[in-house]
MIKOLBA-147440 format. One line per field, with one value per residue (C-alpha): residue in one letter; x, y, z. Coordinates in steps of 0.25 Angstrom, whole numbers, plus 5000, padded with zeros to 4 digits. Layout:
! residues N
res	A | ...
px	X | ...
py	Y | ...
pz	Z | ...
//
This chain:
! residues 80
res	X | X | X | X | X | X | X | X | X | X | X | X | X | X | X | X | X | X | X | X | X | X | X | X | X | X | X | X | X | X | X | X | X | X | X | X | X | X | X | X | X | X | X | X | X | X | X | X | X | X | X | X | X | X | X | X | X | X | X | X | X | X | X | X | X | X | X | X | X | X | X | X | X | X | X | X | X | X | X | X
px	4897 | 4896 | 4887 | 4878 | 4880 | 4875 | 4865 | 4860 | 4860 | 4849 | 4850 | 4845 | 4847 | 4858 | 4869 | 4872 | 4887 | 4891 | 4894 | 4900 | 4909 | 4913 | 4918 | 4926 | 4931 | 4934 | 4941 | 4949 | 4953 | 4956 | 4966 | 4973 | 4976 | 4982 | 4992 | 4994 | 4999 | 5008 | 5015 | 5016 | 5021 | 5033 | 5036 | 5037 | 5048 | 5055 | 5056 | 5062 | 5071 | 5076 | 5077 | 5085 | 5095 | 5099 | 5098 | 5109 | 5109 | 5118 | 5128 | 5133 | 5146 | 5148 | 5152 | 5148 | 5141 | 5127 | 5116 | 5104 | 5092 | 5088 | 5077 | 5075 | 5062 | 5054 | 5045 | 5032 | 5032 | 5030 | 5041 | 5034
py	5059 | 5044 | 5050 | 5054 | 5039 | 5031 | 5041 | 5045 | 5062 | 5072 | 5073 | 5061 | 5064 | 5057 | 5066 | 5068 | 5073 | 5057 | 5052 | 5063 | 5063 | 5048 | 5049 | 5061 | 5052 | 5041 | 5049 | 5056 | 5041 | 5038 | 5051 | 5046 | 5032 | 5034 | 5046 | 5036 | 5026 | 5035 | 5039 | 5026 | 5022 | 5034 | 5029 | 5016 | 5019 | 5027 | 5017 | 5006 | 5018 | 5021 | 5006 | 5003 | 5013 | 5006 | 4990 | 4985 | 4970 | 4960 | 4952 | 4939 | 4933 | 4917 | 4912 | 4925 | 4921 | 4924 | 4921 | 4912 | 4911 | 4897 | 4895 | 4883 | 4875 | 4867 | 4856 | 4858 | 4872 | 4886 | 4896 | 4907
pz	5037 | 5043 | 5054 | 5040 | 5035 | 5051 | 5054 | 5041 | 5037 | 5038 | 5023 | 5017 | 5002 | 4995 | 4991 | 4977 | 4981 | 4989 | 4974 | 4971 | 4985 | 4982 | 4970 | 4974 | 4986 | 4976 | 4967 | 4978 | 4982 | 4970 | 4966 | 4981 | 4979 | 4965 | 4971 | 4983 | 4972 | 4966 | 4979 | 4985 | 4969 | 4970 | 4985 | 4982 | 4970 | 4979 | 4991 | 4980 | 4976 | 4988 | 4992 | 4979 | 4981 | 4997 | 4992 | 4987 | 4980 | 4986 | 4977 | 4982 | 4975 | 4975 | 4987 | 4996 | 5009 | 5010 | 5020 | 5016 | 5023 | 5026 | 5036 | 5042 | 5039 | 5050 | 5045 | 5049 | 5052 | 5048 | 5043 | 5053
//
């Protein structure tokens, strides 16, 4: 317990077991972020997926009007 850490136990021995118990602990870690990968791995798929089947692409044809983005530039100044 941290209270053990500050203040120090009653049982001054080391532990055999505290290795043991952190490589359980790294392990555990370990096993969780590889299934965290894989599930954020399948939601991502299924996010592009979903958002493939909504877009649509644009197609232009020669001479259609369009709007372009042409933002004016100041000299000396920032684009904030």
């Amino acid at each position: 317990m941290p209270a053990d850490i500050v203040y120090g136990s009653l049982d001054e021995t080391p532990n055999e077991s505290d290795d043991g118990n952190v490589e359980t602990v790294r392990d555990r870690m370990i096993a969780v972020f590889e299934e965290t990968r894989i599930a954020l791995r399948k939601a991502a798929e299924r996010n592009k997926r979903y958002y493939d089947i909504r877009v649509r692409p644009n197609e232009y044809k020669v001479g259609s009007w369009v709007y372009y983005y042409n933002p004016r530039k100041f000299k000396r100044r920032q684009d904030k």
